[in-house]
N, C-alpha and C positions, 0 to 999 in steps of 0.2 A: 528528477524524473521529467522534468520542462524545458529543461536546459535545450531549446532548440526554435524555432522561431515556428508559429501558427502557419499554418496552412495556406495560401489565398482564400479560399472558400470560408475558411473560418470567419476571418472578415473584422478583424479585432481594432478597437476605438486606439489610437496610441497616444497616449498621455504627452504633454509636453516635456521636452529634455530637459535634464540638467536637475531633476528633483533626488533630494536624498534619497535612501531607503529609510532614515528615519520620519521622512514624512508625511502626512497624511495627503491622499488624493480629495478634496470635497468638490462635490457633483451637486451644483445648485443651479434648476432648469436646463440641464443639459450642457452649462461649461464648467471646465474644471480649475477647481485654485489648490496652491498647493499649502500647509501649514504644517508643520515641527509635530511629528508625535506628540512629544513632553506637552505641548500647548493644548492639543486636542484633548489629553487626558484631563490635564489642567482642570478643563474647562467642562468635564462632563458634569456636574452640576449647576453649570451656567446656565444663562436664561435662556440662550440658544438652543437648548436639551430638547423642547419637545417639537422642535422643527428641523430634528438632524437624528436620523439612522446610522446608525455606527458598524460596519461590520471587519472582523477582524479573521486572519489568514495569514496558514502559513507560505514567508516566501523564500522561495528554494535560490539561494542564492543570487546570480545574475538573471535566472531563469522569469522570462516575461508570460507566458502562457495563462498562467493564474489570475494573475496582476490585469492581463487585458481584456479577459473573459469580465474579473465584476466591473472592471470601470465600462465595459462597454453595457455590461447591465446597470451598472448607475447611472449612466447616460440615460437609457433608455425608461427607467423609474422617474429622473427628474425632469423628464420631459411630460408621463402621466402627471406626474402630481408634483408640480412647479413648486409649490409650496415647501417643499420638505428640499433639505440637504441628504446627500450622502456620503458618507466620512467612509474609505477603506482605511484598515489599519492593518498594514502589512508587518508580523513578526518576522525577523530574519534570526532564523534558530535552528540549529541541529532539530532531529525528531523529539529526543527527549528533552529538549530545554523546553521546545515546543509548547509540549503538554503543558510543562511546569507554568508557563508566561499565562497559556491559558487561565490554568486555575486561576491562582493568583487575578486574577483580569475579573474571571465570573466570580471570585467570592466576597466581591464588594460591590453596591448599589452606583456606588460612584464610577467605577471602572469597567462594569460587566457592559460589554458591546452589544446589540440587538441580536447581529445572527456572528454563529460562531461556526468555523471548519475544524470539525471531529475526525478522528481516527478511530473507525465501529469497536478496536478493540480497548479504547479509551473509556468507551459510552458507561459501563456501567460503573466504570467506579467513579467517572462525574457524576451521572446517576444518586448512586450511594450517600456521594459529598453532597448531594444538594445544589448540584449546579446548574443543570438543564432542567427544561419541563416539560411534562408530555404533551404530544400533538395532534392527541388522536381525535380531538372534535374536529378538527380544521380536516389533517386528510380525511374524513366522513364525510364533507361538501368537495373534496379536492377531486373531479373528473379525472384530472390524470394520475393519480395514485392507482388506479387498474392496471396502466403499462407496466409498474413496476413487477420482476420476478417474482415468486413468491420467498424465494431462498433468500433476498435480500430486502423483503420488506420483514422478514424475520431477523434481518443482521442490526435493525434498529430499534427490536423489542430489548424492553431490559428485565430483568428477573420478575419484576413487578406484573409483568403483560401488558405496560404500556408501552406505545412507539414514542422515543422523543428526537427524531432528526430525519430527514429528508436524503437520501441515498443519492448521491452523483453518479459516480462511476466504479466502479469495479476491477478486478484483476484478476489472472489465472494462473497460474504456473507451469511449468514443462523441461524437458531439454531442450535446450539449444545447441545444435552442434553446426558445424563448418563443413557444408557438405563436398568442396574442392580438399580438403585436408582427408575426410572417411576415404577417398574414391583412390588420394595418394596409397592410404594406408593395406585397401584392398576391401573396407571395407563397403556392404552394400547401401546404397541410394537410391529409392528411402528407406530409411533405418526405424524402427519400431522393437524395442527391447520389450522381450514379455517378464524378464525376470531382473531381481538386483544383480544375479551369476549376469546376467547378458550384459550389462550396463559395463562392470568389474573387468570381461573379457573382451568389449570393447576397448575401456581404458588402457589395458594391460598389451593390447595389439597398438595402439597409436603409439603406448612409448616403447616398443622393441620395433617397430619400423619407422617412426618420425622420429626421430634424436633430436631433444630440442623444444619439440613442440608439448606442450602441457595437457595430460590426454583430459582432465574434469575437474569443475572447481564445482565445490558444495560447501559455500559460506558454515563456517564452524567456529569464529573467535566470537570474544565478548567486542573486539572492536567494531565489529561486523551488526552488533548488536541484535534488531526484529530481524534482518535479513537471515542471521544464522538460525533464530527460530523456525521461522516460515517456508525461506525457502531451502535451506539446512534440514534440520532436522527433524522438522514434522513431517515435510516430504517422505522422508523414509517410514516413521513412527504411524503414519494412518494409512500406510499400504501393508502396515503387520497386522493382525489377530489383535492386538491390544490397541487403546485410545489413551487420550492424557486424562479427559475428565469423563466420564460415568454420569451420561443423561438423565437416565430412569434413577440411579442412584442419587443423585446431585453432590456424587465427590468426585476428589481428587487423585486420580490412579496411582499407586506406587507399585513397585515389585515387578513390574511387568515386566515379562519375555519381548513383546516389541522394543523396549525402554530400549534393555540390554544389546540389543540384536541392531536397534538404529546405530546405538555408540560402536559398535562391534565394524561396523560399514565405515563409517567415520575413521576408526582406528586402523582398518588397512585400508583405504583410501590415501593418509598421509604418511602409514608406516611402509607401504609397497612404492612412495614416492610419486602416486597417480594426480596428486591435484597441485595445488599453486607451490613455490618454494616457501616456507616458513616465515621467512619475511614477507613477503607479498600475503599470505592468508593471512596476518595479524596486521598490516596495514588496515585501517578504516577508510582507505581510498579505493579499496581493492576493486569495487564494483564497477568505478570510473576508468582504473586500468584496465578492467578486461573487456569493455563496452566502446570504449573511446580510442584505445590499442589491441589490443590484442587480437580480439576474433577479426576487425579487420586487416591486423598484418599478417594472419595465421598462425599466430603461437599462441593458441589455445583451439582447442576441436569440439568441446563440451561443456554447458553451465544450466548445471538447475538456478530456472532463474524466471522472471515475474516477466507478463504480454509486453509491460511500459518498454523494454530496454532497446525497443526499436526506433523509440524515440530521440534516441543517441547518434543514430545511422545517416538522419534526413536532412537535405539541404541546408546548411549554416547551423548544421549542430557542430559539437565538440569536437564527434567522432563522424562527423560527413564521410558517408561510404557511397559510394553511389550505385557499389556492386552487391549491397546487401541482400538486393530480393532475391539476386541468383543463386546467390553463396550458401544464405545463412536458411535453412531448414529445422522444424521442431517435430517432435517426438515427446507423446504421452508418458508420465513418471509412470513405469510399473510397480505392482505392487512385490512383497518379497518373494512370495513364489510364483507368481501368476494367480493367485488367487481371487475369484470374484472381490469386485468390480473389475480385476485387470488394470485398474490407472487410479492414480493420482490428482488432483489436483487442489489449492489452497487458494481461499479469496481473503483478501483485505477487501477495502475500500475508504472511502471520506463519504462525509456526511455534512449537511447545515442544520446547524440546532439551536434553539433560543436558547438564550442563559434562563434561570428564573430567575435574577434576580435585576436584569433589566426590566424597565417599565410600559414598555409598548409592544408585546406580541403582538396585538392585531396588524399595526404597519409593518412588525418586521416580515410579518405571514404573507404580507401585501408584495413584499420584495422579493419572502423566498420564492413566490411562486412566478416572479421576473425572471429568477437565477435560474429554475427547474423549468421553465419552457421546452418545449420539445428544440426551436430551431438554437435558441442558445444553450441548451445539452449536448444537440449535434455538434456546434461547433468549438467548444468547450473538449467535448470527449476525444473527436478525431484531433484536433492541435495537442492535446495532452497525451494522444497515444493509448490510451485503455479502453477499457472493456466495458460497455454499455450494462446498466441494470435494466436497462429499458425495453419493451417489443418496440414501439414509436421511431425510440432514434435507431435500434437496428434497423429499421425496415427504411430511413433515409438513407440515397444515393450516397451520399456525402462519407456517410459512417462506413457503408459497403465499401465502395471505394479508398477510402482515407488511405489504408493500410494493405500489403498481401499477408499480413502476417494476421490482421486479425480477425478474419470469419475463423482460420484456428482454435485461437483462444476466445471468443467470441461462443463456440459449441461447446468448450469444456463446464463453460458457467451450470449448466444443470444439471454436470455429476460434483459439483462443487464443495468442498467442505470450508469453515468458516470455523476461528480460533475462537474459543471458548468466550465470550463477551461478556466477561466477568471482572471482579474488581478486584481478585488478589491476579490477575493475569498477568500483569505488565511482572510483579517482581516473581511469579512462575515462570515467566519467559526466561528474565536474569538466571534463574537457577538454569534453568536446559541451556543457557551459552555458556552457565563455568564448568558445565558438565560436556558439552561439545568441544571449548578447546582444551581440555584436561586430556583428554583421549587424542584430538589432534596433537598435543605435545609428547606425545607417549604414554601420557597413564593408562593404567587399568581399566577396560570397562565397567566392569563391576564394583569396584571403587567410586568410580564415579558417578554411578545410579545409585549407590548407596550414601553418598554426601546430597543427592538430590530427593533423595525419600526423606532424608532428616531435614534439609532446608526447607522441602515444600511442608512437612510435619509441621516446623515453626511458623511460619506464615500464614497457614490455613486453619493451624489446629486437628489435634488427631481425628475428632470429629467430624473432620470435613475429607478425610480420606479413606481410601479403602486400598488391599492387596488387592492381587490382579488374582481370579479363581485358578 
């Protein structure tokens, strides 16, 4: 999602060259040295411990956007408080090794870093485990904790009713479509589908007039992983009459008409031959192809897909387009029949959260509130390409500007929905991708909601589910 180089405005500290990925950055009085992972873990009960902050992040492969947002806030901490070191610890990991390195990290005294970067729909079952702690005396004197939305100072509540993490940035969802390839095809610009029938007869005009061109992709393998969740098949699933989980209830929906009716869309999406070739939807690269290739060479016209993938398009990215802002146009997910709300959409985001079982919250609270500054949020958010939880940083230049694509998704945030922030979620996600590419392969839908009613059954406990009325 960073894979692209910062902004000027941004204004990012750049580390000196030549440093592994396995090593740490430390930030003492404002310069930097570099030492070995393995060394810095080594040594977290050294004597050095209470004079060095340790914060740990995921890093997205080559992608520097992350990496220069904290060292430039480390810089800017070891120049208040000279005294103190700051160690980044950059994970380089898939999403789900990710979480794993995490845990693993926060469930020893030895290991557990000061602040740690969450993924909201992680929070509760760290949470559960024991691994974070709540933060809610600190944002109580935190001033700027009022900017934040109210929908995503909710995304960092955990079933308990305490907050335990500080919200960065945000995301939204839509179509993307290629508005030189609709205009080929006859079709109109701007395009606004009020139903799943418009979206269907959309696809189904691009491939009987463009031969060749790929009329929608809607992430549906288990390689695809949270993407086939979120921007897959929930999409479809909270534009129906039914939901996954039962608020008022506090279960797990099974039996559902939506369930049925998303997989139903799924199965002629790849049985009418409307989205990627079969090989290409079961690649786990898939996202990179159609972001970095495709929509800029025209053979694709359509992708339900998350605000960030713009970030792919911009000067010394991957996919440097330079023709993006003409080209590429979005349109609101409709719901199945046009039914109130009319749209769509689905927010992730990342979080910083203390471990509990590191030993210095008060310093680490001293830094998070470095990282969460309004002008280093600004510039953090625009270089990374997402969507602000903030009123502060929307309302700088810098954020308006950054992007054309995002005052878009930027207004979708407060019809926004947010995946269940729960702690059997991650292996309920698992089950809806064996259930999405089962039907992307051919199978049954029915079949396949009903291997998903018995999986989530196991997992959650009968007790914790309910039919749909």
């Amino acid at each position: 999602m960073d894979a692209h180089r910062p902004p000027p405005d941004a204004r990012p500290w750049h580390p000196a060259q030549g440093h592994s990925r396995r090593d740490v950055i430390r930030m003492i009085g404002g310069a930097a040295f570099a030492v070995p992972i393995a060394s810095a873990l080594a040594g977290c009960g050294g004597q050095d411990t209470a004079s060095t902050l340790r914060v740990s992040y995921q890093q997205f492969g080559s992608g520097q956007v992350m990496r220069n947002y904290i060292t430039e806030v480390a810089r800017q901490f070891s120049q208040q408080r000279p005294e103190l070191a700051v160690d980044l610890v950059p994970l380089v990991a898939a999403e789900n090794d990710y979480f794993t390195k995490n845990d693993l990290m926060m469930s020893s005294p030895r290991t557990a870093t000061d602040l740690v970067y969450e993924d909201t729909f992680i929070l509760n079952s760290d949470v559960a485990a024991g691994y974070l702690r709540p933060i809610d005396d600190y944002l109580a004197d935190w001033p700027q904790w009022r900017y934040f939305q109210p929908v995503t100072r909710d995304a960092v509540k955990a079933e308990d009713g305490k907050r335990y993490g500080v919200p960065t940035s945000t995301d939204t969802r839509a179509i993307w479509y290629h508005s030189e390839l609709f205009r080929r095809a006859g079709l109109p610009v701007p395009w606004q589908p009020r139903t799943w029938a418009d979206v269907l007869t959309a696809a189904r005009t691009i491939k009987r007039r463009l031969p060749g061109v790929i009329p929608l992709n809607l992430y549906a393998s288990k390689a695809s992983g949270e993407k086939t969740s979120m921007q897959g098949f929930e999409m479809l699933l909270y534009g129906t009459d039914s939901t996954l989980y039962d608020q008022d209830a506090r279960k797990w929906v099974l039996g559902s008409k939506g369930f049925l009716d998303s997989l139903g869309f799924v199965r002629t999406l790849f049985a009418e031959k409307l989205g990627p070739p079969l090989n290409s939807a079961l690649d786990p690269n898939l996202s990179e192809q159609i972001n970095n290739a495709w929509f800029p060479q025209g053979k694709i016209a359509m992708a339900v897909d998350g605000s960030w993938i713009s970030s792919a398009w911009r000067e010394g990215a991957s996919g440097e387009w330079p023709q993006a802002a003409q080209v590429m146009r979005m349109a609101r997910m409709p719901t199945q029949r046009g039914q109130a709300p009319g749209m769509v959409t689905l927010s992730g985001g990342w979080l910083w959260a203390l471990p509990a079982k590191a030993s210095r919250p008060d310093l680490a609270w001293e830094l998070l509130k470095v990282l969460a500054s309004t002008e280093n949020m600004t510039d953090f958010t625009v270089a990374d390409g997402n969507v602000t939880v903030r009123t502060d940083v929307a309302a700088q230049p810098a954020y308006r500007n950054g992007s054309p694509f995002i005052p878009f998704f930027t207004d979708l945030v407060k019809n926004t929905t947010y995946r269940p922030a729960l702690a059997p979620y991650p292996q309920v996600s698992n089950a809806i991708q064996i259930a999405s590419e089962s039907v992307m392969l051919g199978g049954s839908p029915a079949a396949a909601a009903k291997a998903y009613d018995s999986t989530v059954t196991g997992i959650v406990g009968p007790d914790q589910t309910m039919r749909e009325a």
